[in-house]
N, C-alpha and C positions, 0 to 999 in steps of 0.2 A: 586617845592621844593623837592620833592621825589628822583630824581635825584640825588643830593648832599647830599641829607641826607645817600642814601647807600653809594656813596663815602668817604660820611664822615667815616661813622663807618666802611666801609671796609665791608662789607657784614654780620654788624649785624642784619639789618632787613632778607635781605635775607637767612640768615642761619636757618630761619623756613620755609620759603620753600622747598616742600620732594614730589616726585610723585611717580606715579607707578617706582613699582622693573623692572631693566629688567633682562628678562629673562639667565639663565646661558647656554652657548655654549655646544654644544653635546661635545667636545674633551675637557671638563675640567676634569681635575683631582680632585676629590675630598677625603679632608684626615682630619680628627677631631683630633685640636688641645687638647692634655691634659696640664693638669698641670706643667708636668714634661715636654711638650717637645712645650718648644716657643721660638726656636732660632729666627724664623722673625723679633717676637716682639721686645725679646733683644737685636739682631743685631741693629733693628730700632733707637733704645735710645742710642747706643753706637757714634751715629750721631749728637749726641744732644751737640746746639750751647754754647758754652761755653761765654759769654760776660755780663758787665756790662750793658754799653749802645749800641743802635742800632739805625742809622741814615739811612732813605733811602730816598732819591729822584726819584719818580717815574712818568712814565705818566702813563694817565689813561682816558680807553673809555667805556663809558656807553652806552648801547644802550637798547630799548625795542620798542613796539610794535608802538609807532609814535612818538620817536624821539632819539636821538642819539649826543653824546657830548664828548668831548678832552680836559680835562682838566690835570695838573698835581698835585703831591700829596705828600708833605712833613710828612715823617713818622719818631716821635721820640720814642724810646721807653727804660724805665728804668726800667731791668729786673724784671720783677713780682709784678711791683710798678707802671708806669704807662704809658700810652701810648694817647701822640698826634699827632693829624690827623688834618692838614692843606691843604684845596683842592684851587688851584687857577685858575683863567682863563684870560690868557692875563696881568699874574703878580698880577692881585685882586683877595685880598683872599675871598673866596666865601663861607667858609663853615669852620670851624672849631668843634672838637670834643675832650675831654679831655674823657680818660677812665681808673679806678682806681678798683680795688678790689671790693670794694664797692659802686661805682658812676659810671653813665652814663653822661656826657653831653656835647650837641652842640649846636650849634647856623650857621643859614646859612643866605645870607644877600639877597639874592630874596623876599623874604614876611618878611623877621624881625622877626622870631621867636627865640626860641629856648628852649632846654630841657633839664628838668634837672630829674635825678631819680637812682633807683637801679637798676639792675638786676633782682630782685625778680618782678616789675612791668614788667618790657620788657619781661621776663620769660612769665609772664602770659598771656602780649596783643599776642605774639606770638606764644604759645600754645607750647614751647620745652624750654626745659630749659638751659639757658643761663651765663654765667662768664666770667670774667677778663680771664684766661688762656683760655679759644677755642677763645676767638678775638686777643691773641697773639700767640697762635699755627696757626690760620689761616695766619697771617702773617711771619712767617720765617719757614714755610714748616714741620711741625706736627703735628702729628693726633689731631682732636678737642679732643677725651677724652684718658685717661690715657689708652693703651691697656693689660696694667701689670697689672690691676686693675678687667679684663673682661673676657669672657669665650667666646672665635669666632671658626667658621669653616673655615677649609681654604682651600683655592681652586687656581687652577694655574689658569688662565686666560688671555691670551694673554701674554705669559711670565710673567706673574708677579704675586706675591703672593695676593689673593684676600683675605681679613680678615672680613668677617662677624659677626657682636654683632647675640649672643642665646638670649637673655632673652625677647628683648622687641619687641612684636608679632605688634605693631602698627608704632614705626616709624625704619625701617630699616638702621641700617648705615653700610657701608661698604669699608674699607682701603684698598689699591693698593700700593704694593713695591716692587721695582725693584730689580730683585734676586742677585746683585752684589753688593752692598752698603747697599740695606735694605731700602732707601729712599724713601720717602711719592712720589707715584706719582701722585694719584686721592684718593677722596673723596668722597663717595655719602648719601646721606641724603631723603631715601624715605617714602611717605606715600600713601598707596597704596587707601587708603578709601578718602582722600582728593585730589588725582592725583596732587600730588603734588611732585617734586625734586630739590632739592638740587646738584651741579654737581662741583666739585671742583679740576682741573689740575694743577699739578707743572708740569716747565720747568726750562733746562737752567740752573740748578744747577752751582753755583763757587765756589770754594774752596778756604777758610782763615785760617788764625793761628788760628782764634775760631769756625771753622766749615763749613762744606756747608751749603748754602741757596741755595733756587731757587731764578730764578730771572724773571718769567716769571707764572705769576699767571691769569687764565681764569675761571672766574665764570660765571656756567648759572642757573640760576634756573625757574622751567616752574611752574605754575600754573593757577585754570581758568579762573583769570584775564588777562591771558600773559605769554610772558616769559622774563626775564632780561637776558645783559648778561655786565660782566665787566672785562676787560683785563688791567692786571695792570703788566706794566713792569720797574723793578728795575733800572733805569742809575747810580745809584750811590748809593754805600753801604760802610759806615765806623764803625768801632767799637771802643767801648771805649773811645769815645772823652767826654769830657768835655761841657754838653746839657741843654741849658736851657725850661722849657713848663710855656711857657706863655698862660693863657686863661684867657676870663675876658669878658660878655656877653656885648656889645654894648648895653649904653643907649638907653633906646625907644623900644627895640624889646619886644613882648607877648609870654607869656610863652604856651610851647601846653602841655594839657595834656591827657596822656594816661587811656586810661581804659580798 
């Protein structure tokens, strides 16, 4: 079940796993952003995808420590309103996910469960706090949290702008943009006391009347259970259509809950 359950949500379980920081390269430049000077950042938002609706057709390969799956992955999403997540295999839908402001839920058809709850619960099972916008920035290629909103250090890093959060000494996160466009190109999400990470690459970026996206998404997250890893790549991306989200738990299935 675990399986489809992260597929389903797109790597909302996964985005509470965070491991150790790694270490920063002797040739990095380092240079502390102030107030007055965050072209990265602003550059980065001048990116930002302009659309009502967002339609994508993806595949998508799960893999971890003993077993590994191909499934692919219809993604609807009505900007800031709501977003579903249809996983199939072999054309049967396996897993479905409805996600909204304020609701979590899915239903997958292996064991017949399914879940329903807020944020504020999933927040809490998974120890980092959780919303509707980082499970829609995770998918069209921006930072989980607002970076206009935060105080980071910056540093070059392999050509690329490295954007570290100051404030919070336990779970590290840190943004990668590419100095040309300003575009999201990694992610990282660490916790160095629970050796745990979070690891999150865009690729592949296209260009539309309503913005670039990537289209080539690689999540790994390690922890000391394991490590996951999920490669999800866009075949087909439309904007603005006219989308309906149908969800509606199959009779019969038991609800799980969280604690």
């Amino acid at each position: 079940m675990k399986k489809y359950i992260v597929l389903v949500l797109m790597s909302i379980f996964v985005i509470s796993c965070k491991s150790k920081q790694a270490a920063v390269q002797n040739n990095t430049v380092v240079e502390t952003i102030t107030k007055k000077d965050k072209k990265a950042i602003e550059k980065h938002y001048e990116n930002k995808l302009d659309f009502s609706t967002l339609y994508i057709k993806a595949g998508a390969r799960y893999v971890d420590d003993k077993q590994s799956q191909n499934v692919t992955a219809e993604i609807k999403i009505e900007k800031d309103k709501q977003i579903l997540v249809s996983v199939r295999f072999l054309g049967i839908t396996m897993a479905k996910a409805l996600i909204t402001p304020t609701a979590v839920s899915y239903y997958e058809k292996i064991n017949s469960t399914y879940y329903e709850g807020d944020f504020s619960s999933l927040s809490k099972w998974l120890g980092t706090e959780l919303d509707y916008n980082k499970v829609q920035n995770l998918l069209i290629g921006e930072a989980f949290d607002d970076l206009r909103k935060g105080e980071y250090t910056q540093t070059i890093v392999e050509n690329l702008y490295r954007l570290e959060g100051e404030k919070d000494e336990n779970i590290k996160k840190a943004f990668y943009l590419d100095p040309e466009k300003y575009l999201l190109q990694k992610e990282e999400i660490t916790q160095a006391s629970e050796n745990r990470k979070l690891e999150i690459n865009y690729s592949d970026s296209k260009t539309f009347a309503q913005g670039t996206i990537p289209t080539t998404l690689t999540i790994n997250a390690v922890q000391p259970k394991g490590t996951t890893n999920i490669n999800l790549n866009y075949n087909n991306i439309s904007f603005n259509e006219e989308l309906s989200f149908p969800y509606s738990v199959p009779s019969g299935y038991k609800k799980v809950l969280i604690k």
